[in-house]
C-alpha positions as CSV (number, residue, x, y, z in Angstrom):
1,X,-48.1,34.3,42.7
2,X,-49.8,32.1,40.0
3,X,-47.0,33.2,37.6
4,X,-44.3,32.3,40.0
5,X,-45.9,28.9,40.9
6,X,-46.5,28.0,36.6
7,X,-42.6,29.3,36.6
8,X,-41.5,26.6,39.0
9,X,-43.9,24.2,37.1
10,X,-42.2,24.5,34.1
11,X,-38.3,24.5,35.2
12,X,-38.1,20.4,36.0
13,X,-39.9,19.8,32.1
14,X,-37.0,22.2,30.8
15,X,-34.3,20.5,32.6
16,X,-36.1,16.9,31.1
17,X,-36.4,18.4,28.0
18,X,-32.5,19.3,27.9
19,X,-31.7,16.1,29.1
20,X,-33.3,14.7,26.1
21,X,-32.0,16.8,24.1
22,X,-28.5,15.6,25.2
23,X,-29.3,11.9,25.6
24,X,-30.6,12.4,22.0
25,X,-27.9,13.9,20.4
26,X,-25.2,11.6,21.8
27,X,-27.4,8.5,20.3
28,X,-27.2,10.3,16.9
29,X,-23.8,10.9,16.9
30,X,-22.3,7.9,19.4
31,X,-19.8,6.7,16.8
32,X,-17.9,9.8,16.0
33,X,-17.9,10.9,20.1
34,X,-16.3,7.0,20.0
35,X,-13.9,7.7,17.6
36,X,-12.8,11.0,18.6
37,X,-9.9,10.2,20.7
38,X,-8.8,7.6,18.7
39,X,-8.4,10.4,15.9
40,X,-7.1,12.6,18.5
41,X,-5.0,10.1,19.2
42,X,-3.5,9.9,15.7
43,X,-3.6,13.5,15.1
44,X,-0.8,13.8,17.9
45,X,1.2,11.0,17.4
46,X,1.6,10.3,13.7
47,X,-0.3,13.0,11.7
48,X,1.4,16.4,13.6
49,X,5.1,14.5,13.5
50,X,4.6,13.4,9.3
51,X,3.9,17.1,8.9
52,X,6.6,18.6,10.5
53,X,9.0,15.7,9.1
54,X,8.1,17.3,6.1
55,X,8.6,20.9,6.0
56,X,11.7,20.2,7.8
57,X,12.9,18.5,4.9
58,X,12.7,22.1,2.8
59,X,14.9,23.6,5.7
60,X,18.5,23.1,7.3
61,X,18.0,22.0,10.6
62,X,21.1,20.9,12.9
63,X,21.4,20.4,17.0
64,X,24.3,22.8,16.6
65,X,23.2,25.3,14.3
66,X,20.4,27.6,15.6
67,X,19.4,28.8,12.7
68,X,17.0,27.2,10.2
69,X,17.0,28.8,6.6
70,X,14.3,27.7,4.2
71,X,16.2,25.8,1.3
72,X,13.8,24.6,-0.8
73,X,15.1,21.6,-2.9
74,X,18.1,21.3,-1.8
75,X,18.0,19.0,0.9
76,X,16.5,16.3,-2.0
77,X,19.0,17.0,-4.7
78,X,22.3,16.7,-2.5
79,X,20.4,13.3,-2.0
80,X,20.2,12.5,-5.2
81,X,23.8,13.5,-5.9
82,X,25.5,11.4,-2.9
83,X,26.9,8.5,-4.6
84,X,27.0,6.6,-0.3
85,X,23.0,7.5,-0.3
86,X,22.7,6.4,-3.6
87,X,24.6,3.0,-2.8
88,X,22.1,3.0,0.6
89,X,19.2,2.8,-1.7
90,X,20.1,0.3,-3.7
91,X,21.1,-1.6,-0.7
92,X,17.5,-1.7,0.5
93,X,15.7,-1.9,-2.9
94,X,18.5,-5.2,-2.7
95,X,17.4,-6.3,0.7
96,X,13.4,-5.6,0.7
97,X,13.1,-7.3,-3.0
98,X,15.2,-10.3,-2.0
99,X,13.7,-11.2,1.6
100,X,10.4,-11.0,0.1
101,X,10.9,-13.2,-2.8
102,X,12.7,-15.9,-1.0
103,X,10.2,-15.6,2.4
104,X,7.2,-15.8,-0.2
105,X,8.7,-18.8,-1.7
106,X,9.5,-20.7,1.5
107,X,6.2,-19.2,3.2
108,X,4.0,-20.7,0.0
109,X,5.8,-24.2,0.5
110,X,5.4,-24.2,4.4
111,X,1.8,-23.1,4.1
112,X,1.1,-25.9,1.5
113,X,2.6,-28.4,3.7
114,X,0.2,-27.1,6.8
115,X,-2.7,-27.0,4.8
116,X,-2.5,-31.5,4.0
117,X,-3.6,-33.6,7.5
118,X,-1.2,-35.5,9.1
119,X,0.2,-36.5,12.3
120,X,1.3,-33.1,14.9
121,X,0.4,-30.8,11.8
122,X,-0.5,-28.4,14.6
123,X,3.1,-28.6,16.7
124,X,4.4,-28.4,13.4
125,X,2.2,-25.0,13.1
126,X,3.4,-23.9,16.6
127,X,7.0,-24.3,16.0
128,X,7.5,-23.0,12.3
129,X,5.2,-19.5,14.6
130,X,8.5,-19.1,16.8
131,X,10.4,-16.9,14.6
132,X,7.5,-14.3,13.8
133,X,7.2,-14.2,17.7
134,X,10.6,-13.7,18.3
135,X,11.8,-10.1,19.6
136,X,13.8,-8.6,17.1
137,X,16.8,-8.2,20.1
138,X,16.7,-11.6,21.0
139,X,17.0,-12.4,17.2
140,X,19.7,-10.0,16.7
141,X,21.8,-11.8,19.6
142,X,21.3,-15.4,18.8
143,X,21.9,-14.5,14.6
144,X,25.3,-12.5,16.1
145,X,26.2,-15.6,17.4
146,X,25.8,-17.8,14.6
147,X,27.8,-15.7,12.5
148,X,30.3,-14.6,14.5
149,X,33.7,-16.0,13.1
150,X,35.2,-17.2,17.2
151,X,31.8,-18.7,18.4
152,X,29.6,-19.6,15.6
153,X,28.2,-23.6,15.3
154,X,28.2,-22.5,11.3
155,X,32.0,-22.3,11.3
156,X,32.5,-25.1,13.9
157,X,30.4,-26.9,10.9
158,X,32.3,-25.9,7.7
159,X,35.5,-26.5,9.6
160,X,34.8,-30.0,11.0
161,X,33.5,-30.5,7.2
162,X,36.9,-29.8,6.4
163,X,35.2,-27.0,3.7
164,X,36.8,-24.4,5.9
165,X,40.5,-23.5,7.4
166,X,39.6,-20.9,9.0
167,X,36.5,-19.4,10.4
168,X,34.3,-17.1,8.1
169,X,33.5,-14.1,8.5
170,X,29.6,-13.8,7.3
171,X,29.3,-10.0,8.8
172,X,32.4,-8.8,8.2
173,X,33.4,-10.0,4.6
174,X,34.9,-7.2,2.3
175,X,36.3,-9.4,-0.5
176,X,33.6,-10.6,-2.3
177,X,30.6,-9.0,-3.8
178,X,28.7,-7.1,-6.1
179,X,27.5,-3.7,-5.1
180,X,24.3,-5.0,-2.5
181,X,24.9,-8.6,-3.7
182,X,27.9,-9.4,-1.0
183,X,28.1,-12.2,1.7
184,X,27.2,-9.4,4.7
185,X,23.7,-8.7,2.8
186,X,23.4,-12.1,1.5
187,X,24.0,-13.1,5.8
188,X,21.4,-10.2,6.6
189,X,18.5,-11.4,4.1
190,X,19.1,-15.2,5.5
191,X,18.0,-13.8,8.6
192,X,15.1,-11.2,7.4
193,X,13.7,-14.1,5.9
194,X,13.7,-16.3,8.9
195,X,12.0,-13.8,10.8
196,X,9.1,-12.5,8.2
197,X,8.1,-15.6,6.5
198,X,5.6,-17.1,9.8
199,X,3.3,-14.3,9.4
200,X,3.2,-14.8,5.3
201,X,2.7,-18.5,5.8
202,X,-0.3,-17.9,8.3
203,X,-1.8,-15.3,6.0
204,X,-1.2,-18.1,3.1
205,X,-2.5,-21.2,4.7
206,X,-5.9,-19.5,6.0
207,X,-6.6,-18.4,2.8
208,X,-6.0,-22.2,1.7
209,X,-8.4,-23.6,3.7
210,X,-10.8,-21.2,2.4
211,X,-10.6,-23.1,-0.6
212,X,-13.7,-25.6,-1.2
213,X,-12.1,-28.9,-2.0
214,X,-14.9,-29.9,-4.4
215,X,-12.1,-28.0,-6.8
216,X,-9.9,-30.4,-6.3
217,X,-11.8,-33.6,-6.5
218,X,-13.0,-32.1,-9.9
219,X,-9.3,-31.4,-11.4
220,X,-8.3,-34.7,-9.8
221,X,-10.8,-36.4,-11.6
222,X,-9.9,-34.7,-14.8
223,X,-6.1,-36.2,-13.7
224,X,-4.6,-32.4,-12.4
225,X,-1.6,-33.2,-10.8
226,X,-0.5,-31.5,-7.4
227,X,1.9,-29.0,-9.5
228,X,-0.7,-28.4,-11.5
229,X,-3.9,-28.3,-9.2
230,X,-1.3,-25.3,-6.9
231,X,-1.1,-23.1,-9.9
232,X,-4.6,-23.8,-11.5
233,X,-6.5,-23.9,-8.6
234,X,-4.7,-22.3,-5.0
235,X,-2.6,-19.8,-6.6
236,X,-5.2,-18.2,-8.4
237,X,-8.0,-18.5,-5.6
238,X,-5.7,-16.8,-2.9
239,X,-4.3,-14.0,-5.1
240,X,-6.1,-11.3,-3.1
241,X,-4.3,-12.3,0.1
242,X,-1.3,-12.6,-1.7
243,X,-1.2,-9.5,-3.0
244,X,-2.2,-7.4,0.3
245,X,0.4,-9.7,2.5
246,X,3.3,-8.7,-0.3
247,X,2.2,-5.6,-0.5
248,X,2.3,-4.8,3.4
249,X,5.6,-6.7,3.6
250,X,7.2,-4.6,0.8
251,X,6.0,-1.5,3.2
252,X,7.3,-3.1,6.6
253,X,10.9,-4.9,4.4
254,X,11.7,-1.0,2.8
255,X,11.2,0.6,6.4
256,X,12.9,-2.4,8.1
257,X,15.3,-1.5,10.7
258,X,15.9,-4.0,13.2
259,X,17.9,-6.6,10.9
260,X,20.6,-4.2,10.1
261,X,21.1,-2.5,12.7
262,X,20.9,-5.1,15.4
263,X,23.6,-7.3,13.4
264,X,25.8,-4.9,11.6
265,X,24.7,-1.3,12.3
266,X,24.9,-1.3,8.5
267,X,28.8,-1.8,8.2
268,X,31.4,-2.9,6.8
269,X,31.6,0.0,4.9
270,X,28.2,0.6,4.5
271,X,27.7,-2.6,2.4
272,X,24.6,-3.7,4.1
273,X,23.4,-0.2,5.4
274,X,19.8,0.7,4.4
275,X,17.5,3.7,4.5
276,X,16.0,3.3,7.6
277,X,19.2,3.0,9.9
278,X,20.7,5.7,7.8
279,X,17.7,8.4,9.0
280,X,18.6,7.0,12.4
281,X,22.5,8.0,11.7
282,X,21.5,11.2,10.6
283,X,19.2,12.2,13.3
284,X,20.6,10.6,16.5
285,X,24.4,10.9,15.6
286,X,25.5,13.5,13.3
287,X,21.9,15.3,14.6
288,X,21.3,16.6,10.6
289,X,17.3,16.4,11.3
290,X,16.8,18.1,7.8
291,X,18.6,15.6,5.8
292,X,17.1,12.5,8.1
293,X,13.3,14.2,7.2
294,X,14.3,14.1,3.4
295,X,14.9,10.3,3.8
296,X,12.0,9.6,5.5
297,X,9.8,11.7,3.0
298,X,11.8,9.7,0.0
299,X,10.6,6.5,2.0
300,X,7.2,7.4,2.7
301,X,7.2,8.2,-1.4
302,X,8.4,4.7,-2.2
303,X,5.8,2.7,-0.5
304,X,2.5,5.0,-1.0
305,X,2.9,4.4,-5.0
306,X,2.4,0.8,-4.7
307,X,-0.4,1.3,-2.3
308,X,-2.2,4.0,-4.4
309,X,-2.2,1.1,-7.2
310,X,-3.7,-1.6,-5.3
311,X,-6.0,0.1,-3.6
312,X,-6.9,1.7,-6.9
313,X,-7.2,-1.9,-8.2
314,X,-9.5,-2.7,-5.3
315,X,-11.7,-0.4,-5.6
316,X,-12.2,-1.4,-9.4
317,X,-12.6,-4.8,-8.3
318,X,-15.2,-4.0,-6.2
319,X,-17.3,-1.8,-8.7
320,X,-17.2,-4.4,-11.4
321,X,-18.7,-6.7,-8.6
């Protein structure tokens, strides 16, 4: 009896002992039980797809072929042999390179501008915001419309300006050009530029009001013109934003999608036809999944070398500090 009594004595502290126990071990480890589904998360959408995107790259895998022989190298050298894939890389090296050089010019000026007080400076702000917040179909319509050669307020323009006869075609031109330096491209990177160069410009002008003005009273003083004071003074002060903003839209320009395809569908001819659109061709039309995984591996390849150098640089950075 007195053992069964000092039995049921002791069950309720070993239950409040176990609940300790728990309560104890979830405090010690509450920001990995936080962060598991989020890795779960990532684990099934991005990290299980990359891997299978790449070993089907060393295989032939069609809709219409059920078998899938292991082919090593293949897949990447009859890429590197196609003289159209070829021209499709070059195309976007073209496009990525040019949008961001012109959108970090007019994103530096526009940002500069915003940054001096004046009268509506924040409507200003508002309306230069629209095309970033734009969706990239309603873009593709409006931009269609533009430069289509029967509707288009452009040709209305050049024609009442008695520049044009006859309407131009800005998407459809064939006659002039320069492997990816042709009016279609040129048309495509007008637009591409339009659309990316908000977000630069708000990444720009908060790192320029970061900037103590005391710097600028001082190289005023020492009679620093405004040229001068942007490339003595701003430029150098907001390099580190500079480079991660033209480093992430290097990443999202190479892997860009919507301009092309929404316009074009990378025609005429595939003269303004990048990498991107051409994985969709080969997966969702001519269903070649291998050959659309060994483009997307190439792609992945291309944009992790720049971002193993900065972030090798970073880290430098911050041991030296």
């Amino acid at each position: 009896m007195e053992h069964e009594f000092v039995k049921k004595q002791s069950q309720p502290l070993k239950r409040k002992h176990q609940s300790r126990t728990f309560s104890s071990f979830v405090d010690r480890n509450i920001s990995y039980i936080l962060v598991l589904p989020v890795l779960l998360l990532i684990t099934v959408v991005i990290l299980y797809p990359s891997i299978r995107t790449i070993l089907m790259s060393f295989y032939r895998v069609e809709l219409l072929k059920p078998e899938q022989p292991f082919i090593g190298l293949d897949n990447y050298i009859n890429i590197i042999k196609d003289p159209g894939l070829l021209k499709i890389i070059y195309n976007t090296i073209f496009f990525s390179v040019a949008s961001l050089f012109l959108a970090t010019i007019v994103a530096l000026y526009s940002a500069q501008l915003l940054n001096k007080p004046y009268w509506g400076r924040g409507l200003y702000r508002t309306l230069l915001l629209i095309p970033w917040v734009t969706p990239p179909v309603v873009m593709g319509a409006v931009w269609k419309v533009l430069y289509s050669e029967n509707f288009s307020p452009l040709n209305g323009l050049l024609m009442g300006l008695g520049l044009r006869d006859t309407p131009f075609s800005f998407l459809g031109n064939t006659e002039w050009g320069f492997g990816p330096f042709n009016i279609p491209m040129l048309s495509l990177v007008v637009v591409n530029v339009w659309h990316m160069f908000p977000f630069m410009m708000v990444m720009f002008l908060a790192a320029m009001q970061s900037v103590s003005k005391d710097y600028y009273e001082a190289a005023t003083v020492e009679g620093l013109g405004k040229i001068g004071q942007f490339y003595k003074i701003t430029l150098p002060l907001i390099l580190p934003v500079l480079e991660i903003t033209l480093l992430l839209e290097f990443i999202w320009q190479f892997n860009n999608f919507n301009s092309s395809y929404l316009l074009t569908q990378g025609g005429p001819l595939d003269m303004t036809n990048v990498l991107a659109v051409k994985v969709f061709q080969e997966a969702f039309i001519n269903f070649k999944y291998s050959t659309a995984s060994t483009i997307s591996v190439l792609m992945f390849l291309v944009v992790l070398v720049p971002s193993i150098f900065y972030i090798k640089k970073r880290v430098q950075n911050e041991f030296k500090e």
